[in-house]
VEXLOTI-65864 format. One record per residue (C-alpha): residue number from 1; residue in three letters; y, z, x. Coordinates in steps of 0.001 Angstrom, whole numbers, always signed. Layout:
BEGIN
+-----+------+---------+---------+---------+
: pos : code :       v :       w :       u :
+-----+------+---------+---------+---------+
: NUM :  ALA :       Y :       Z :       X :
...
+-----+------+---------+---------+---------+
// end
This chain:
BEGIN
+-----+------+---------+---------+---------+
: pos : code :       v :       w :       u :
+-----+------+---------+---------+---------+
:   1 :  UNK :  -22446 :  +17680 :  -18181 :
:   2 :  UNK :  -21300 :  +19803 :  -20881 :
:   3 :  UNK :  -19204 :  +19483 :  -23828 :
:   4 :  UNK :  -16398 :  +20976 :  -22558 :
:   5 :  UNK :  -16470 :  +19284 :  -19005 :
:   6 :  UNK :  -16594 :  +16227 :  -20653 :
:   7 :  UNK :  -13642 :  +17104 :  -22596 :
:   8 :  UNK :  -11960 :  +17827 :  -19205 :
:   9 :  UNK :  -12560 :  +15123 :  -17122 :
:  10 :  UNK :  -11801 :  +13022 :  -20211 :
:  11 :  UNK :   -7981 :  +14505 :  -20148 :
:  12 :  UNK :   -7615 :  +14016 :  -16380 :
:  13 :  UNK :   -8797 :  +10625 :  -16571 :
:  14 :  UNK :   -6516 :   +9373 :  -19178 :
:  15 :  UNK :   -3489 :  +11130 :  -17585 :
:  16 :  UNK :   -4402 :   +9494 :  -14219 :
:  17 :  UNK :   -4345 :   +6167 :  -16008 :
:  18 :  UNK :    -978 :   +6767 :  -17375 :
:  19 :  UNK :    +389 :   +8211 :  -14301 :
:  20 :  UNK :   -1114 :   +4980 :  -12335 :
:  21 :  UNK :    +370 :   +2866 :  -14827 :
:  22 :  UNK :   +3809 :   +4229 :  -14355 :
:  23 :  UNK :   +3854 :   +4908 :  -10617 :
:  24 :  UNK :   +2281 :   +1589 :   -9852 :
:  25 :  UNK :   +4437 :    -194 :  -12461 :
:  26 :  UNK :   +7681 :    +683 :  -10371 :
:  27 :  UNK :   +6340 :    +519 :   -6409 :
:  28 :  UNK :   +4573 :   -3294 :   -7967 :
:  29 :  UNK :   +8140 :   -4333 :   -8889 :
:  30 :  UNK :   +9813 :   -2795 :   -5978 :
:  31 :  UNK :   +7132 :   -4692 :   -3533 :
:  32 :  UNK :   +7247 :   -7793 :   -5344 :
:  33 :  UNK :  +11528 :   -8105 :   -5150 :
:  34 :  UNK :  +10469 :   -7337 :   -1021 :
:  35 :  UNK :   +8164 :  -10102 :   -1093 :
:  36 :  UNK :   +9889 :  -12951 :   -2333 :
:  37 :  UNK :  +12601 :  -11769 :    +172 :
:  38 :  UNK :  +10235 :  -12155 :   +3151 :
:  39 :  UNK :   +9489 :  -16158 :   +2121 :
:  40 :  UNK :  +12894 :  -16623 :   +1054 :
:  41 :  UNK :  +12217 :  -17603 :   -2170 :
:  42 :  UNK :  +10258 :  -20282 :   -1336 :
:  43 :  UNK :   +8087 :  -20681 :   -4043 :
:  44 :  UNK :   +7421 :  -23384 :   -6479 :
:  45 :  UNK :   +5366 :  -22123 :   -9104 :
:  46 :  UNK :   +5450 :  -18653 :  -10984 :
:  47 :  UNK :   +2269 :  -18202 :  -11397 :
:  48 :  UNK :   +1616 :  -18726 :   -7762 :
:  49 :  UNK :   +4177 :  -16341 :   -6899 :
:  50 :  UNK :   +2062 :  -13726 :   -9402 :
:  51 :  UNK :   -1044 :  -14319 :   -7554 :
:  52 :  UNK :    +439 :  -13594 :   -4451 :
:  53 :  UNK :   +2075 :  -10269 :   -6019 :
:  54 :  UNK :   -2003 :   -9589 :   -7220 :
:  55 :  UNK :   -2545 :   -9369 :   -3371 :
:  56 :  UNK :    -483 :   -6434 :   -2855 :
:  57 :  UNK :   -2132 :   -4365 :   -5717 :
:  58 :  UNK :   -5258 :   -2828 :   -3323 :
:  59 :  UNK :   -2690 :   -1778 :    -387 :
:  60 :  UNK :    -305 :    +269 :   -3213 :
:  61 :  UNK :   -3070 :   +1871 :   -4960 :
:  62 :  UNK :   -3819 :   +3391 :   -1265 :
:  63 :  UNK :    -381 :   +4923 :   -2222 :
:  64 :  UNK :     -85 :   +5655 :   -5563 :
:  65 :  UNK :   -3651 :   +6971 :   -6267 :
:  66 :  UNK :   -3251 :  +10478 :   -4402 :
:  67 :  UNK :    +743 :  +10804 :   -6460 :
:  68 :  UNK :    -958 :  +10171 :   -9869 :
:  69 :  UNK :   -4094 :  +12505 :   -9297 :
:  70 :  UNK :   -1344 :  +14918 :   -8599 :
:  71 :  UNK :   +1010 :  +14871 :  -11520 :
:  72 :  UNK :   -2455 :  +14239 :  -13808 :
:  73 :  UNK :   -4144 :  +17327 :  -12721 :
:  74 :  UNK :    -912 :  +19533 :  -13110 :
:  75 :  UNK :     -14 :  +18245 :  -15962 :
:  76 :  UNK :   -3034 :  +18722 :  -17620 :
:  77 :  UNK :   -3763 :  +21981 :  -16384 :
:  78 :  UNK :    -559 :  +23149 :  -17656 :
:  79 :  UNK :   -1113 :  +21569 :  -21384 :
:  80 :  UNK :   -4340 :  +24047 :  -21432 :
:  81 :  UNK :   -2571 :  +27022 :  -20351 :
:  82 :  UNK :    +133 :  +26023 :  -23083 :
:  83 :  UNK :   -1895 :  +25799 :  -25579 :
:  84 :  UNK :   -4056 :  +28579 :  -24680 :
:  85 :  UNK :   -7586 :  +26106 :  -23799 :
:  86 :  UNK :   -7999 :  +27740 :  -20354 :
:  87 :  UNK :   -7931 :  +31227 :  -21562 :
:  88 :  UNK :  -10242 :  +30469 :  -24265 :
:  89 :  UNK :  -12880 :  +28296 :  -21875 :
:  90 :  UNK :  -12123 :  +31600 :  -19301 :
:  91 :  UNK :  -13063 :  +34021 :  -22071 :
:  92 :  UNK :  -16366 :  +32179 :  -22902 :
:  93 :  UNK :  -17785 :  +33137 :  -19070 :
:  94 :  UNK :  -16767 :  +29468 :  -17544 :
:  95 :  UNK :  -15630 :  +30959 :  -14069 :
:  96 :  UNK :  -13099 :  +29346 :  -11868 :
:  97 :  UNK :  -15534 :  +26830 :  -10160 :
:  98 :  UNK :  -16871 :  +25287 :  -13452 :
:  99 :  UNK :  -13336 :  +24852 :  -15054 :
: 100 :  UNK :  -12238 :  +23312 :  -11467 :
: 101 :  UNK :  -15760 :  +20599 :  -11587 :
: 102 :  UNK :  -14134 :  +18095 :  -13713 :
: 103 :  UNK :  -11089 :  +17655 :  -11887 :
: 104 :  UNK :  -12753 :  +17968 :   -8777 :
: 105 :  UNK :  -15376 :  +15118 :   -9630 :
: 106 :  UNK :  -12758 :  +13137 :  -10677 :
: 107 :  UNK :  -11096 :  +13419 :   -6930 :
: 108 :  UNK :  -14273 :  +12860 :   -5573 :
: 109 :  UNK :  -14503 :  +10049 :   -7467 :
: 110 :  UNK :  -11093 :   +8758 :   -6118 :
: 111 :  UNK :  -12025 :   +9243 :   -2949 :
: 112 :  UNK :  -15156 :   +6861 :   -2999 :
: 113 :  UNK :  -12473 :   +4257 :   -4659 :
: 114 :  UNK :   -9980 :   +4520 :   -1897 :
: 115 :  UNK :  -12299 :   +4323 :    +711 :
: 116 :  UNK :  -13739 :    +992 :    -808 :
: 117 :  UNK :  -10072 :      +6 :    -730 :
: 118 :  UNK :   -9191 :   +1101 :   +2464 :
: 119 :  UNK :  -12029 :    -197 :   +4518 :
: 120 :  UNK :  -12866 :   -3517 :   +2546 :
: 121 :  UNK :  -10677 :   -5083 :     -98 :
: 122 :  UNK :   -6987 :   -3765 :   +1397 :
: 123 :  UNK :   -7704 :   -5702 :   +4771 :
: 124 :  UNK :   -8979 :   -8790 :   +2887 :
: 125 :  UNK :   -6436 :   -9644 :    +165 :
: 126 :  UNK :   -3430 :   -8469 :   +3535 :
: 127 :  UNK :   -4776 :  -11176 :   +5494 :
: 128 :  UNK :   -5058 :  -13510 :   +2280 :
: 129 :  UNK :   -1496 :  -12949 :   +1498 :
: 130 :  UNK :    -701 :  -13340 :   +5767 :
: 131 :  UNK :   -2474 :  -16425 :   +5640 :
: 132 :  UNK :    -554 :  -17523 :   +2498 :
: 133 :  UNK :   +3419 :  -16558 :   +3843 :
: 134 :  UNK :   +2315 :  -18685 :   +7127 :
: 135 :  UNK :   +1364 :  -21433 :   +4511 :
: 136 :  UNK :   +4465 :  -20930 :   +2936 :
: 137 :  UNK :   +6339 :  -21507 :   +6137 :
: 138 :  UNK :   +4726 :  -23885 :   +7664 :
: 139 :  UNK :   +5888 :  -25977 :   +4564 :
: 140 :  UNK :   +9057 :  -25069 :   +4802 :
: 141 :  UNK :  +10697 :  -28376 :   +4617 :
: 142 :  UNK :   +8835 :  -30176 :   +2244 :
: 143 :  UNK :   +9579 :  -26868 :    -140 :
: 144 :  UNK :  +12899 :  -26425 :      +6 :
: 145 :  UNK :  +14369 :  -30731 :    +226 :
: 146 :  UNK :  +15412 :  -30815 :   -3728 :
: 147 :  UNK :  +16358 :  -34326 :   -5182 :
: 148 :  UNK :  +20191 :  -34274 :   -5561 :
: 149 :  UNK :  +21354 :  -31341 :   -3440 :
: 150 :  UNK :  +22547 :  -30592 :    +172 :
: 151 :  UNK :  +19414 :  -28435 :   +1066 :
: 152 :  UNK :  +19775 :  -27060 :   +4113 :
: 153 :  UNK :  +17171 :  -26422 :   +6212 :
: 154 :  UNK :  +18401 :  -24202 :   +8978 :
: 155 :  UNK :  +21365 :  -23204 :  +11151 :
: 156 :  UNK :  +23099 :  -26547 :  +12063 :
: 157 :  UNK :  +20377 :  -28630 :   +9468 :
: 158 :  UNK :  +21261 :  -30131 :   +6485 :
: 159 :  UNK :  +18949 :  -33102 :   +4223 :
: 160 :  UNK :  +20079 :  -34647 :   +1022 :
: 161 :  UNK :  +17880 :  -36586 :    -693 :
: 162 :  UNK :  +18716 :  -38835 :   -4144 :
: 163 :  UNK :  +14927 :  -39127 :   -5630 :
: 164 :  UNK :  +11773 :  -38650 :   -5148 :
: 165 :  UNK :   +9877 :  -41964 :   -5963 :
: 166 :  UNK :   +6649 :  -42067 :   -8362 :
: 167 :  UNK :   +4945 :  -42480 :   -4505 :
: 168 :  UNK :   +6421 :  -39960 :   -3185 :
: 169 :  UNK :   +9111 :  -41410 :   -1179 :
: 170 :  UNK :  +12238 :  -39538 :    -490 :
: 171 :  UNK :  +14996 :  -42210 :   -1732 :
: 172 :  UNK :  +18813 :  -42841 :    -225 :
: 173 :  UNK :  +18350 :  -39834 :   +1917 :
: 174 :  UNK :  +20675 :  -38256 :   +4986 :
: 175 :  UNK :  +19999 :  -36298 :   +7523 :
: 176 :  UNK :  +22820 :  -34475 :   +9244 :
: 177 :  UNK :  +21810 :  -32653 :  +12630 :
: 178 :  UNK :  +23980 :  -30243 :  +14083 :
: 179 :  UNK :  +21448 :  -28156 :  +15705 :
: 180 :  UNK :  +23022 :  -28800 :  +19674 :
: 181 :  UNK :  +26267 :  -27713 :  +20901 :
: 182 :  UNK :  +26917 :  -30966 :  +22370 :
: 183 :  UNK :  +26662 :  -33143 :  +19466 :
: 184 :  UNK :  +25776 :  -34286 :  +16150 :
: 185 :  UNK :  +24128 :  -36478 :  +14167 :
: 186 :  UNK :  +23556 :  -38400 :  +11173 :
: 187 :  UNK :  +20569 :  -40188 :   +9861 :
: 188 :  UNK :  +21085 :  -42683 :   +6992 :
: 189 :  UNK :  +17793 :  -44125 :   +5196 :
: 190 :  UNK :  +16418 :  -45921 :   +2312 :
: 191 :  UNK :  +13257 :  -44103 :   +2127 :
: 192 :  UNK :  +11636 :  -41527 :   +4126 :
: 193 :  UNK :   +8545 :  -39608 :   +4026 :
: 194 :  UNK :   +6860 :  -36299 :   +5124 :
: 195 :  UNK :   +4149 :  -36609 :   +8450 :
: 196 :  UNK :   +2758 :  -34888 :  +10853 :
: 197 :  UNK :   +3067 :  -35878 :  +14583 :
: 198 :  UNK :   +1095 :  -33748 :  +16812 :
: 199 :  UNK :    +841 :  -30988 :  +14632 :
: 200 :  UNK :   +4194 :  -31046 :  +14110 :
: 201 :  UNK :   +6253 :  -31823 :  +10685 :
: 202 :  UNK :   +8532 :  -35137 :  +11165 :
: 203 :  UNK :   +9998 :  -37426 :   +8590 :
: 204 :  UNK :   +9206 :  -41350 :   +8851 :
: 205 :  UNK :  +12753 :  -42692 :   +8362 :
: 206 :  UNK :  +13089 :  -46686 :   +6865 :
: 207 :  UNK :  +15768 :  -48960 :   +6998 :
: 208 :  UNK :  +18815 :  -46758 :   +8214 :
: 209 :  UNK :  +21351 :  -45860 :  +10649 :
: 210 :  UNK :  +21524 :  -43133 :  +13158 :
: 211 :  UNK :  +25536 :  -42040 :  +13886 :
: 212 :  UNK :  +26223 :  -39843 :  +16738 :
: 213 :  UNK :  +29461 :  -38156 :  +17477 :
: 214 :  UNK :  +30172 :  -36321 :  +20481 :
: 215 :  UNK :  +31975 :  -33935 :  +21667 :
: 216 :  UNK :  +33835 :  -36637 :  +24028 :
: 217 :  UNK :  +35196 :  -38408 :  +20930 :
: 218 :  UNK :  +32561 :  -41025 :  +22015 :
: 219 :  UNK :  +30290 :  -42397 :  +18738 :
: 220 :  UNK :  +27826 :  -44880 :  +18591 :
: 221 :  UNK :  +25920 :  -46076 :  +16029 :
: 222 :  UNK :  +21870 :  -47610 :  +16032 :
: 223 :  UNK :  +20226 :  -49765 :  +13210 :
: 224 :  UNK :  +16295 :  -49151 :  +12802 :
: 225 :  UNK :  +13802 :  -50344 :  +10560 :
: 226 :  UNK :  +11754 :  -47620 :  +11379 :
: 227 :  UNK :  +12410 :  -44126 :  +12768 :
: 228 :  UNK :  +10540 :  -41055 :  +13399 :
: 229 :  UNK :  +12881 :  -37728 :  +12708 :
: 230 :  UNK :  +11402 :  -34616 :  +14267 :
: 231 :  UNK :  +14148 :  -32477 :  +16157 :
: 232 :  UNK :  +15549 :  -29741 :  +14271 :
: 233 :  UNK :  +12690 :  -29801 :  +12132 :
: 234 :  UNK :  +10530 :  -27485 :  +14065 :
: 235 :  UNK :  +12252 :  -24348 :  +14056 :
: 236 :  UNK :   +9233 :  -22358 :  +16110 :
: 237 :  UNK :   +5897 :  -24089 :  +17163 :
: 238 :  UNK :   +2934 :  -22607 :  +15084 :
: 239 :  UNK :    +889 :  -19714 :  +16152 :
: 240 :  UNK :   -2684 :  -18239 :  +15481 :
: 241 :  UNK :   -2429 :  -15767 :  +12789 :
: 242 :  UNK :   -2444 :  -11899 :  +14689 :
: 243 :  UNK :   -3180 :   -9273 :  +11712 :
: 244 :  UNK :   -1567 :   -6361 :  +11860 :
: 245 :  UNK :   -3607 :   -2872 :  +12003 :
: 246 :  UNK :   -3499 :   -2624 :   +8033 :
: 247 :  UNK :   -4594 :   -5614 :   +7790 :
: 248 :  UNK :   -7631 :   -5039 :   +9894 :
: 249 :  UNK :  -11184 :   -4269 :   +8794 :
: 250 :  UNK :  -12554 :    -540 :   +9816 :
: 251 :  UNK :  -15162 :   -2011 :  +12456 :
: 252 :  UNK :  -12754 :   -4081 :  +13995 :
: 253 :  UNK :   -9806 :   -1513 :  +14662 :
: 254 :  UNK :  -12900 :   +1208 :  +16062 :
: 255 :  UNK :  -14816 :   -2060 :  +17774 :
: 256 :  UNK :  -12560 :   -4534 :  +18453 :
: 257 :  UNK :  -14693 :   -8138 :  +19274 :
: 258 :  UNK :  -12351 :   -8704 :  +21820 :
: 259 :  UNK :  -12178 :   -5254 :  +23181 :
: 260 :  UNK :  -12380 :   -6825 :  +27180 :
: 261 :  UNK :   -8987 :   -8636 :  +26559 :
: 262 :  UNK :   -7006 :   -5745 :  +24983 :
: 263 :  UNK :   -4849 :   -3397 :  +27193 :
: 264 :  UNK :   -5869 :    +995 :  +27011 :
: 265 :  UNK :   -2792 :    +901 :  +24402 :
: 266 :  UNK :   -3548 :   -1154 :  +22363 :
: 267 :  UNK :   -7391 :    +109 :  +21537 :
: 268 :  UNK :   -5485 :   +3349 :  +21413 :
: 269 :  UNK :   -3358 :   +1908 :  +18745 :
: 270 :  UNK :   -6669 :    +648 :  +17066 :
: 271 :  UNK :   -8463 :   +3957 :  +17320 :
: 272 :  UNK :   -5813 :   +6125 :  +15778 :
: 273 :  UNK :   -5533 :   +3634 :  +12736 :
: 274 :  UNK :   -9146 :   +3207 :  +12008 :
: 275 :  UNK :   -9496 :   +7335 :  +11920 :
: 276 :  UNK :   -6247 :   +7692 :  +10122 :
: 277 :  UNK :   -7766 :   +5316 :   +7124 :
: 278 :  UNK :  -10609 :   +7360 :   +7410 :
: 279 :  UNK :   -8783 :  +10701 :   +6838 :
: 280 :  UNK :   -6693 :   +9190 :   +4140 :
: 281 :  UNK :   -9659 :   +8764 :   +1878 :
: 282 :  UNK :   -9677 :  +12499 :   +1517 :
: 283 :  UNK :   -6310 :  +12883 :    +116 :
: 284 :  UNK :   -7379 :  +12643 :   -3879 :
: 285 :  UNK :  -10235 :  +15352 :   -2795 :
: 286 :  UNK :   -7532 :  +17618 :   -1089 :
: 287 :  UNK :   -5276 :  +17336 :   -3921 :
: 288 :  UNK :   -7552 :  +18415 :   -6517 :
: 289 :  UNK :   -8335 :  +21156 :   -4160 :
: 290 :  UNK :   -5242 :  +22777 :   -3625 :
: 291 :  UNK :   -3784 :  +22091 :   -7417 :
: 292 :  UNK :   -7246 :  +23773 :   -8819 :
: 293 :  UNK :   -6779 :  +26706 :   -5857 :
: 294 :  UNK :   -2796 :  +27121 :   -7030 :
: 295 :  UNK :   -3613 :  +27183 :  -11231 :
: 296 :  UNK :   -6890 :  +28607 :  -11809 :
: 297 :  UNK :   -6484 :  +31450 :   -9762 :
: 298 :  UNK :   -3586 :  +32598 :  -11969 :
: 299 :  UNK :   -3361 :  +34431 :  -15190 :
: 300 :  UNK :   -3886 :  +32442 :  -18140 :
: 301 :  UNK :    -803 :  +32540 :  -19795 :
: 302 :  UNK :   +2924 :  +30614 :  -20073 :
: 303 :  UNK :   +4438 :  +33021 :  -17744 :
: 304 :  UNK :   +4815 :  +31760 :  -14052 :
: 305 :  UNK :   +3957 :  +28156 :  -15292 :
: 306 :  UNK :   +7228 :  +26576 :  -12910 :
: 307 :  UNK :   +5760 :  +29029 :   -9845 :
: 308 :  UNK :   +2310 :  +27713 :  -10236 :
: 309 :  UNK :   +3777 :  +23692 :  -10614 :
: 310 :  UNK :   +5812 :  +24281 :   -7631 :
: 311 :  UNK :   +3456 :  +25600 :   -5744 :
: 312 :  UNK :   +1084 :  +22735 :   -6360 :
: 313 :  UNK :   +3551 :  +20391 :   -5405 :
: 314 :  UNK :   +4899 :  +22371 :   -2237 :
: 315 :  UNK :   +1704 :  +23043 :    -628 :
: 316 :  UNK :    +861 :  +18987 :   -1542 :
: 317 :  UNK :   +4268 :  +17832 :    +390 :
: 318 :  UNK :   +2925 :  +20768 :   +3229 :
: 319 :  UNK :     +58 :  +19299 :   +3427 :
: 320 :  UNK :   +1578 :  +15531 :   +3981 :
: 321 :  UNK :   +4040 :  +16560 :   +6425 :
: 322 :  UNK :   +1364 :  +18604 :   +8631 :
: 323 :  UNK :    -913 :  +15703 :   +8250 :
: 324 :  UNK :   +1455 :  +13285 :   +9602 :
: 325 :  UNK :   +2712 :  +15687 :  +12541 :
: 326 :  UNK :    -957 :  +15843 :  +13857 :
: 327 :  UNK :   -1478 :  +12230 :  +13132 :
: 328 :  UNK :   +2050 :  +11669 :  +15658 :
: 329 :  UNK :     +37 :  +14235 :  +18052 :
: 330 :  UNK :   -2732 :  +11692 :  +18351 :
: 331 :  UNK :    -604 :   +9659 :  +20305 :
: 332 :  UNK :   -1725 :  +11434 :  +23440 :
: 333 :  UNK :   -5082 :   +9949 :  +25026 :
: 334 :  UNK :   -6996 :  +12892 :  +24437 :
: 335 :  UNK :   -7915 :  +14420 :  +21185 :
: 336 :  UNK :   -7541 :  +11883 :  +18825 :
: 337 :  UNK :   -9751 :  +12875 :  +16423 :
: 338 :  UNK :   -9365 :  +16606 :  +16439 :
: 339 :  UNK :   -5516 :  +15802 :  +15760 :
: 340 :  UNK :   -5891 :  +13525 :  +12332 :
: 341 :  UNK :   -9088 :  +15776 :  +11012 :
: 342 :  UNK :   -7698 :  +18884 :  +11510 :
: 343 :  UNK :   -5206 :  +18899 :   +8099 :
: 344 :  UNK :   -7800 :  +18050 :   +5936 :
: 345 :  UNK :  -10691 :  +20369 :   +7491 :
: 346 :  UNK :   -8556 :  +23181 :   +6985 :
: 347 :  UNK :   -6635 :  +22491 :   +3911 :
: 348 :  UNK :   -9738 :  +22010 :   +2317 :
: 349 :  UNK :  -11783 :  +24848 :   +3973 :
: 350 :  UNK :   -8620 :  +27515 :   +2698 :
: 351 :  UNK :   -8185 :  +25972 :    -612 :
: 352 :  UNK :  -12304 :  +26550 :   -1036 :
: 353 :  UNK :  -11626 :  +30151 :     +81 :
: 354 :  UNK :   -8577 :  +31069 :   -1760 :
: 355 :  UNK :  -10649 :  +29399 :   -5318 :
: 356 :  UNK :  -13317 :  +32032 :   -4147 :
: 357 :  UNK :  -11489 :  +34658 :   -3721 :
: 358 :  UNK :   -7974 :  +34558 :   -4066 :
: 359 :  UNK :   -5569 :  +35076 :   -7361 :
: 360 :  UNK :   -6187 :  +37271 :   -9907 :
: 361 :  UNK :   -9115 :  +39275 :   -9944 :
: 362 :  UNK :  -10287 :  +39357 :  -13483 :
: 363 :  UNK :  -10978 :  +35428 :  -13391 :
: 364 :  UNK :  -12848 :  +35274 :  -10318 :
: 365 :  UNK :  -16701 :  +34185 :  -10362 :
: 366 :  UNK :  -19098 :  +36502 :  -11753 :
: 367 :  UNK :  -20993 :  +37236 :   -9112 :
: 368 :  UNK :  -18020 :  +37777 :   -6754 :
: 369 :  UNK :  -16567 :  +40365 :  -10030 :
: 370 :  UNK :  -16752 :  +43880 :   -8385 :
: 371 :  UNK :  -19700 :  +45459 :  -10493 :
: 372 :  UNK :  -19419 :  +48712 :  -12367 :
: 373 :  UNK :  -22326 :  +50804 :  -12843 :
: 374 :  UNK :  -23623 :  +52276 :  -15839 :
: 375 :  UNK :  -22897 :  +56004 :  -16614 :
: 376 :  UNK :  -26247 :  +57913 :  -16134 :
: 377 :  UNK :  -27758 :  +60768 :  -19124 :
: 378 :  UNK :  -26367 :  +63629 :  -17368 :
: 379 :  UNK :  -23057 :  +61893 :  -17548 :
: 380 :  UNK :  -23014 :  +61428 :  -20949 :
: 381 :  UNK :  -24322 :  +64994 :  -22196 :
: 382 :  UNK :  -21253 :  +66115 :  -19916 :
: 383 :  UNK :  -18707 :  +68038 :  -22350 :
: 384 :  UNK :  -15614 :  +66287 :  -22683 :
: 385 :  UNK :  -12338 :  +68936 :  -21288 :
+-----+------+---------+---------+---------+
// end
């Protein structure tokens, strides 16, 4: 590679990483507020709720990848002009296409990384972090019962529990249960401790009372040395785990295992998922594409440099929205894959041409440059009028 390619690619690379930095910085924070909203703030360790935030990192770089290769390029790109780098690079014979090969072989590079994310490590850490927020809820009760406070569990639900013993018996504890219309309870107990009857969370109650109060102004009252609590306590009965389709490897949204016990929509659904992440791994390509098609085929100067950023950035949002109005044509159940590969096809076929061709003449590629032939003898020894 030479000197000044390396000095390119060097520039976009170190932009990108800023840009990644600051993009990803603010969509981490804004996904990790979202998160501890979805488990309610169930969590009982910081650190655990960091590793769980770690999980979300390979799904937004899906995201934020493409937006940083953008504003790194064009940024970039526009420092040189600035400061007069292109024009000087230009002036030393580098045509349009070997000015554009850093940038582009850094989108290329991109590319390979999001489709490594997209088809192998997104899928794994989303059903890690599934797996973990069913954890998480499944242990709902023994997470959120805090010594000396009313916790309450659900609607009509409410435990208080004194202390936790060095055992880890609940002590002086009370149950009140108003989870049916008809009535209401309370449980009174000495100790009580966390099992599992038939798969199902219950408390093992000692020494205590059960009051009931009805709606008939009729109470009653039971003594027990031992008690087994488990209305109320189940809230919904556990389910297998059913990823979503980003959470889903590549083979299993084109060949589902269990293709035989799946309705026409739903392998529809799969299909048109598994070739979207496909196409989507040829965003950072595109991108470098259309940004090198908009700047280098300009003149080298500081004059139109808001037309030429615009441009980069309309034609980008273009591309997006025509990529996601095909992707909503796929819907049908014919052409699928004509639909979601037709954006990219041809926004990288005419942003190939238009670096050809297009733009200013006196930059294009030398062999493209409209030669002008030598003036013969005869021309010369022609008098001058």
């Amino acid at each position: 590679m030479p000197r000044y390619a390396r000095y390119l690619f060097k520039q976009y690379l170190i932009a990108f990483l800023i840009f990644t930095l600051m993009f990803g910085g603010m969509v981490y924070i804004v996904q990790s507020v979202q998160l501890l909203d979805k488990i309610d703030g169930r969590i009982d360790s910081l650190i655990y709720f960091f590793g769980l935030t770690l999980l979300l990192l390979p799904k937004l770089s899906v995201h934020v990848i493409p937006l940083s290769m953008l504003a790194a390029l064009i940024s970039v790109k526009q420092r040189m002009i600035n400061d007069n780098e292109l024009v000087i690079l230009s002036a030393s014979g580098q045509n349009r296409w070997q000015l554009a090969a850093p940038g582009l072989l850094l989108s290329l590079g991109l590319s390979v990384f999001l489709a490594l994310m997209e088809f192998q490590v997104q899928p794994m850490t989303m059903q890690e972090l599934r797996e973990k927020r069913k954890e998480i809820a499944d242990n709902l009760f023994v997470s959120l019962i805090k010594p000396g406070t009313f916790s309450e569990i659900g609607k009509g639900l409410t435990i208080y529990v004194n202390s936790i013993s060095e055992k880890g018996y609940y002590e002086n504890i009370i149950i009140y249960d108003a989870t049916k219309k008809d009535r209401s309870v309370v449980y009174i107990a000495e100790k009580a401790e966390i099992v599992q009857n038939n798969n199902q969370p219950g408390m093992r109650l000692l020494k205590g009372k059960v009051l009931q109060d009805l709606q008939q102004d009729i109470k009653g009252s039971l003594s027990f040395e031992e008690y087994v609590y488990q209305n109320g306590l189940e809230i919904k009965k556990p389910t297998d785990i059913r990823f979503k389709a980003d959470e889903m490897y590549l083979s299993d949204l084109l060949y589902p295992s269990n293709k035989s016990q799946l309705d026409s929509k739903t392998i529809q659904k799969y299909e048109i998922s598994g070739h979207k992440r496909i196409a989507n791994t040829l965003t950072p390509l595109i991108i470098g594409m259309i940004v090198s098609a908009c700047i280098l085929t300009g003149v080298f100067g500081r004059s139109g440099n808001k037309r030429r950023m615009s441009s980069c950035i309309l034609l980008t949002l273009g591309y997006y929205i025509t990529a996601m109005i095909f992707a909503g044509l796929a819907d049908n159940k014919s052409g699928i894959i004509a639909n979601i590969y037709t954006p990219p096809v041809f926004a990288l076929i005419f942003a190939c041409l238009y670096l050809q061709y297009g733009g200013y003449k006196n930059n294009l590629p030398s062999i493209f440059k409209s030669k002008t032939p030598l003036n013969s003898k005869a021309d010369l020894d022609k008098p001058n009028h």
